[in-house]
C-alpha positions as CSV (number, residue, x, y, z in Angstrom):
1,X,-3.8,-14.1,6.1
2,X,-6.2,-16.2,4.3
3,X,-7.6,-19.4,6.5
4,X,-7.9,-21.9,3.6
5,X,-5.6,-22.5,1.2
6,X,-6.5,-24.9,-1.5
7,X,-7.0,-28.6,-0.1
8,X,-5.1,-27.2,3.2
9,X,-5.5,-25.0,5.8
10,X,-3.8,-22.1,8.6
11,X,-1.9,-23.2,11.2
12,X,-3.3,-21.6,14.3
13,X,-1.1,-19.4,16.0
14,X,1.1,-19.1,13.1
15,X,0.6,-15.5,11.7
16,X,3.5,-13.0,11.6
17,X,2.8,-9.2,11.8
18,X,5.0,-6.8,11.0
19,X,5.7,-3.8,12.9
20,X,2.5,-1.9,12.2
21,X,0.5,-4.9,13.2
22,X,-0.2,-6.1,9.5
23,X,-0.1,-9.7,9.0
24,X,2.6,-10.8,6.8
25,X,2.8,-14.3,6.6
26,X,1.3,-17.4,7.8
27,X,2.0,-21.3,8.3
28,X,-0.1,-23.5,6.6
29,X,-1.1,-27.5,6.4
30,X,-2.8,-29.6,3.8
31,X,-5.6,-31.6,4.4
32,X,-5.0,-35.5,4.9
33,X,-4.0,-36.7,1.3
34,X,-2.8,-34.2,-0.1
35,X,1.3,-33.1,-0.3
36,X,2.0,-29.3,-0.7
37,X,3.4,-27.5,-3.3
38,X,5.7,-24.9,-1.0
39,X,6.5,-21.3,-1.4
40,X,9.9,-19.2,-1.4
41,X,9.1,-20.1,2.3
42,X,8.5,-23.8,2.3
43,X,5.4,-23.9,4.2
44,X,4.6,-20.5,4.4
45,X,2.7,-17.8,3.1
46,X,3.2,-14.8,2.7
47,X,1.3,-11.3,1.7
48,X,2.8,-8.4,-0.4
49,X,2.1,-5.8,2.1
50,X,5.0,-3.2,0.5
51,X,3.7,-4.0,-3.1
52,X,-0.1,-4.6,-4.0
53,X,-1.1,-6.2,-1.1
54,X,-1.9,-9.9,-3.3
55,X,-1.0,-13.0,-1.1
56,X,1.7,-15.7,-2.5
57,X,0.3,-19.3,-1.2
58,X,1.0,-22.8,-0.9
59,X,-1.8,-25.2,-2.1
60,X,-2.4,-28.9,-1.7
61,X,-2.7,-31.7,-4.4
62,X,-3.4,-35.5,-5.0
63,X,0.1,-37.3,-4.2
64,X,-0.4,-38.6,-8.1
65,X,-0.6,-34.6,-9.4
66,X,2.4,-33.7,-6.8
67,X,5.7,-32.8,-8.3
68,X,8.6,-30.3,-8.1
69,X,10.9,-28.4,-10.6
70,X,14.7,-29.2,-11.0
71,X,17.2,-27.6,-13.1
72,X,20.4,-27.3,-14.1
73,X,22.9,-24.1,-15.7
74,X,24.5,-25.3,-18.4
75,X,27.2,-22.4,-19.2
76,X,29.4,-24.0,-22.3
77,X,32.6,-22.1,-22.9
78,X,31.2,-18.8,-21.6
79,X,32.5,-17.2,-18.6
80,X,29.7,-16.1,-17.1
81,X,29.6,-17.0,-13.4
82,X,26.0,-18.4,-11.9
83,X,24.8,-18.8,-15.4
84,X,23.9,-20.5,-18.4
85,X,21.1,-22.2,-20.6
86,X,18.6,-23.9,-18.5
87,X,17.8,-27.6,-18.5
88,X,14.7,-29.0,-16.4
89,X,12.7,-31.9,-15.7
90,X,10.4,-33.0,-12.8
91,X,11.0,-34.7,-9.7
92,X,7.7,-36.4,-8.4
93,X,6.6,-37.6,-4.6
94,X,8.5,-40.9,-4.9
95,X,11.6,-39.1,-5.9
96,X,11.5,-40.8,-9.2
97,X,12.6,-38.1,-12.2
98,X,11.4,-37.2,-15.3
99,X,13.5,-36.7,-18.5
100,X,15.3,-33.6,-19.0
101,X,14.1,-30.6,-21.7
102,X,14.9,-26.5,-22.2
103,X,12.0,-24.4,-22.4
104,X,11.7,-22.3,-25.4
105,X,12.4,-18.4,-24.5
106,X,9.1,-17.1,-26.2
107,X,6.9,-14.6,-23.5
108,X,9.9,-16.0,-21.0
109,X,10.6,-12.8,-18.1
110,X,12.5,-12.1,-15.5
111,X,10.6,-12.5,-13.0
112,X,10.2,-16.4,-14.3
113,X,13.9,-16.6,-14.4
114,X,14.4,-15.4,-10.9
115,X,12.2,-18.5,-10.2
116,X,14.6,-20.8,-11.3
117,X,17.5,-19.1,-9.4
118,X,15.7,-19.4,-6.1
119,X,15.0,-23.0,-6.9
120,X,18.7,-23.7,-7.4
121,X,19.5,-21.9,-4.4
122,X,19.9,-17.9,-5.3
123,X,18.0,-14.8,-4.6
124,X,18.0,-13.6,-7.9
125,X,17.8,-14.2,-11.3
126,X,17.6,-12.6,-14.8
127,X,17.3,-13.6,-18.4
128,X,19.8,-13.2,-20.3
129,X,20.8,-13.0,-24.4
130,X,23.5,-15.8,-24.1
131,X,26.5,-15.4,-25.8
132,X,28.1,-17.1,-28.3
133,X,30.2,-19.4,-26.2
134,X,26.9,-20.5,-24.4
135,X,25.9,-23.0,-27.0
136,X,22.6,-24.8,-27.1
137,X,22.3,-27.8,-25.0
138,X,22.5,-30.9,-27.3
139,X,20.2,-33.7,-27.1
140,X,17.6,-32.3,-25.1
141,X,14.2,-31.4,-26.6
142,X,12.0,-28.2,-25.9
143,X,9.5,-29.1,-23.1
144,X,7.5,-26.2,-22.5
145,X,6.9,-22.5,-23.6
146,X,4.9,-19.2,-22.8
147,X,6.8,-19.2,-19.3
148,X,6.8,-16.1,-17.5
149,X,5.9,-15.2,-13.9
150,X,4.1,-11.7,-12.4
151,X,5.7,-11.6,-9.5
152,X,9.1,-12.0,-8.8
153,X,9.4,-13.7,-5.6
154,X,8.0,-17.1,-6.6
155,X,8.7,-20.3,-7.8
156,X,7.9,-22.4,-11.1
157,X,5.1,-24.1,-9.6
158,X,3.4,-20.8,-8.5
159,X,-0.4,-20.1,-9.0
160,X,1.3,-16.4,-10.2
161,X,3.8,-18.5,-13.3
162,X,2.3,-20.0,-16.5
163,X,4.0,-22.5,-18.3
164,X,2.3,-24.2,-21.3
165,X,3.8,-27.5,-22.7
166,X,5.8,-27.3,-25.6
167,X,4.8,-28.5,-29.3
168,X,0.8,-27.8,-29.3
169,X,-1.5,-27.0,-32.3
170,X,-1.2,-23.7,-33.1
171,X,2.5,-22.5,-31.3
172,X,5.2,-21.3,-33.3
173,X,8.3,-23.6,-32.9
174,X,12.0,-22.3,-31.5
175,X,14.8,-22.8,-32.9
176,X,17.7,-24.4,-30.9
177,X,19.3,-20.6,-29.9
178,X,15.8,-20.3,-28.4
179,X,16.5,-22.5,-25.0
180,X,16.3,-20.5,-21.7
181,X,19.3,-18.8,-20.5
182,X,19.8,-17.2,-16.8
183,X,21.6,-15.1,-14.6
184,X,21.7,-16.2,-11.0
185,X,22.7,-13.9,-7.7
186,X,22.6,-13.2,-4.4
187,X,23.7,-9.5,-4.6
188,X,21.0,-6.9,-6.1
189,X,22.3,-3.8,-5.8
190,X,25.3,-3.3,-3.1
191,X,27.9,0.0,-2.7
192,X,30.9,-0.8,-0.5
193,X,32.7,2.7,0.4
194,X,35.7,2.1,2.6
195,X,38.0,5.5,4.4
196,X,41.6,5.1,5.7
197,X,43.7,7.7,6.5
198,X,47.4,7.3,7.0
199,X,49.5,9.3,8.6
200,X,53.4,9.0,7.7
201,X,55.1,12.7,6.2
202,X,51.5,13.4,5.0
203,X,48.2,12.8,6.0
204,X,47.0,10.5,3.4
205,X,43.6,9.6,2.5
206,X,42.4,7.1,0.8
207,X,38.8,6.3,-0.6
208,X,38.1,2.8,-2.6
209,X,34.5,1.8,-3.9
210,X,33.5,-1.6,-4.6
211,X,29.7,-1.8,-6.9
212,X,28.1,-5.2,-7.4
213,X,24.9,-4.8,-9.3
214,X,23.1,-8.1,-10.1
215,X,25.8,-10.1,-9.0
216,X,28.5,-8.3,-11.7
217,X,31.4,-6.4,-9.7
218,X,31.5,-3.1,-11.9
219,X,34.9,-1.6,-13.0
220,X,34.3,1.9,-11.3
221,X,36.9,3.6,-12.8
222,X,35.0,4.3,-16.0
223,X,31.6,4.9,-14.2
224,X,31.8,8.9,-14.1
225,X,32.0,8.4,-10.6
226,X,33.1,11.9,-7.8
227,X,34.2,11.9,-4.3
228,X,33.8,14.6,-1.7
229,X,35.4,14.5,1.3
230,X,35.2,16.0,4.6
231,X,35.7,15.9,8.3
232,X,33.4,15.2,11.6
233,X,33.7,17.1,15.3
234,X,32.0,15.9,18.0
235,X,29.0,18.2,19.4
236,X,29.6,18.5,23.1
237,X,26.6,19.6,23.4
238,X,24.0,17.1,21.3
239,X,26.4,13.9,21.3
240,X,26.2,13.8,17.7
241,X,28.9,14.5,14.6
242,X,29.5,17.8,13.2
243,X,30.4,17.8,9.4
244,X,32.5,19.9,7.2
245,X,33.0,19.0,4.0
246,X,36.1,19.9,3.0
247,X,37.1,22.5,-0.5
248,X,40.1,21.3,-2.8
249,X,43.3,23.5,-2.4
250,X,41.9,24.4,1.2
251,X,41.9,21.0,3.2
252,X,42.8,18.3,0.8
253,X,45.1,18.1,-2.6
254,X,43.4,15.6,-5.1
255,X,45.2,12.6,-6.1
256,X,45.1,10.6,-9.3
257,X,42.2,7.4,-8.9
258,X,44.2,3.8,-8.4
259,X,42.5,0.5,-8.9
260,X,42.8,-0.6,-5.5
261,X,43.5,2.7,-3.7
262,X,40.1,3.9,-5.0
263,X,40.3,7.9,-4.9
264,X,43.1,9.6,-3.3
265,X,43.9,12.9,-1.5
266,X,46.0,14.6,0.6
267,X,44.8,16.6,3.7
268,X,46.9,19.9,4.3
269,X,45.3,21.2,7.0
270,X,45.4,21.3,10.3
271,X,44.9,17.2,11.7
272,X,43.5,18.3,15.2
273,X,40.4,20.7,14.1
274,X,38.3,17.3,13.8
275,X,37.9,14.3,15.3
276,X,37.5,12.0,11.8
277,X,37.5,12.2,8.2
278,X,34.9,10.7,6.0
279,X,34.7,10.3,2.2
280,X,31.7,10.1,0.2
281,X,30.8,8.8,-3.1
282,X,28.7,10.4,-5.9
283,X,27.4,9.3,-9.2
284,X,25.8,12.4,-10.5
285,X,24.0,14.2,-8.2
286,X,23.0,10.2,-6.7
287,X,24.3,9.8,-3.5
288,X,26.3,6.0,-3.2
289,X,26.7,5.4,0.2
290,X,24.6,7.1,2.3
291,X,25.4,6.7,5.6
292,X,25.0,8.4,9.0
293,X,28.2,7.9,12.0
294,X,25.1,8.9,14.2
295,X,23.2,5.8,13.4
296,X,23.4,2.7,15.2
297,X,24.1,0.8,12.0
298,X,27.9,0.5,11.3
299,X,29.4,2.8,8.9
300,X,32.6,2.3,6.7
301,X,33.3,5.4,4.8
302,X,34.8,7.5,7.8
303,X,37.5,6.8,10.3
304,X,35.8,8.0,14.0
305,X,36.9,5.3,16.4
306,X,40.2,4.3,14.5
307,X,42.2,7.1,15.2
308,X,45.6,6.3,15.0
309,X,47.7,9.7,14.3
């Protein structure tokens, strides 16, 4: 990590390696009159060792040039959830504001608008084409334009984000349905995969799958998804699971897919030749869930350790 930042400095001792003994991130001061302009991590520092190596830093200014970003979603009749069209204004080192105004969407990214949604308080963000129900905010002028970020794990007032103040000599003007709008989440990209078996005059099995992709929960029932399932054995001999997956008409009957059951089969063979049962969850030939009962990481997809039949 660098040793200077600009107008401030590394915190001895401070530096953060990772596993492989690269250094990852770093605390940092400013120098005696200046305030900071902080990070994703406040005070810290932090290099892009799994990306292209390029450092994201704080850096000091004058109190007088200090100031912070502040905004608000404003969604209208839309029922988006964690979005709207965005309104900001700047809060300076006395905590006094300035007035609010939308940013025209011209050169805007995504990247920029996941800086405003980890400035409200998410991990994510996205533009977004707001919908019809998302009116334009009234009574607030365009402030700036040409925002977009590189990088998306920054905030507005990052050396990697370029924002140019709206209305100079030579810009094209926006039109009212030009304002910002976002998408904020906490959830990139998460497959839940659940197993339960229960055992009453048949040995029922029961598979349901829950997607979130940017912070949207996905109706899987149209999304071409397939199951397969099987059974696990334990290995006397290594300690690990055995798997078998299983062939329709042999082990299981396939049931009809229910909203809340998920996917649904009947095993017909013989309960005791394995330990558990498992399902898995295929899009394609993309595995969803892949998981490992070996692993030390807890699995959901299979039943081992909740017998109950």
């Amino acid at each position: 990590m660098p040793e200077v930042i600009y107008n401030g400095y590394l915190v001895k001792g401070s530096i953060i390696k990772n596993d492989k003994g690269e250094e990852t991130s770093a605390q940092y001061k400013c120098n005696d009159g200046f305030m900071m302009i902080e990070t994703m991590k406040k005070d810290y520092g932090f290099c892009r060792v799994d990306w292209d190596r390029s450092y994201e830093l704080p850096y000091c200014v004058l109190r007088k040039d200090w100031n912070k970003m502040e905004f608000e979603l404003v969604g209208g009749y839309a029922k988006m959830k964690n979005a709207g069209r965005v309104k900001a204004r700047e809060v300076y080192w006395d905590n006094s504001v300035g007035e609010w105004y939308a940013g025209c969407d011209d050169n805007f990214n995504s990247p920029a608008a996941g800086s405003i949604c980890r400035t409200i308080g998410f991990r994510y963000g996205k533009m977004i084409d707001a919908p019809k129900k998302m009116r334009p905010i009234e009574d607030v002028p365009f402030g700036i334009t040409n925002f977009w970020c590189y990088y998306d794990d920054v905030l507005p007032n990052s050396k990697n984000c370029n924002a140019e103040e709206y209305g100079k000599l030579g810009y094209p003007l926006c039109m009212p349905d030009e304002q910002l709008s976002v998408s904020c989440f906490d959830t990139w990209w998460k497959v839940d995969v659940k197993f339960e078996l229960k055992a009453k005059r048949k040995y029922k099995m029961y598979c349901p799958v829950e997607i979130e992709k940017e912070g949207n929960v996905m109706k899987t029932k149209k999304m071409g998804l397939t199951v397969t399932w099987g059974g696990l054995k334990e290995n006397k001999l290594t300690g690990k699971w055995d798997y078998t997956e299983f062939k329709e008409g042999v082990q299981y009957e396939e049931k009809k897919f229910r909203k809340k059951k998920g996917f649904r089969a009947i095993y017909i063979g013989d309960i005791n030749t394995y330990d558990c049962f498992y399902c898995n969850v295929w899009l394609g030939k993309n595995w969803m869930n892949p998981t490992d009962p070996n692993s030390k990481e807890p699995t959901t997809n299979n039943n081992c350790g909740k017998r109950n039949y």
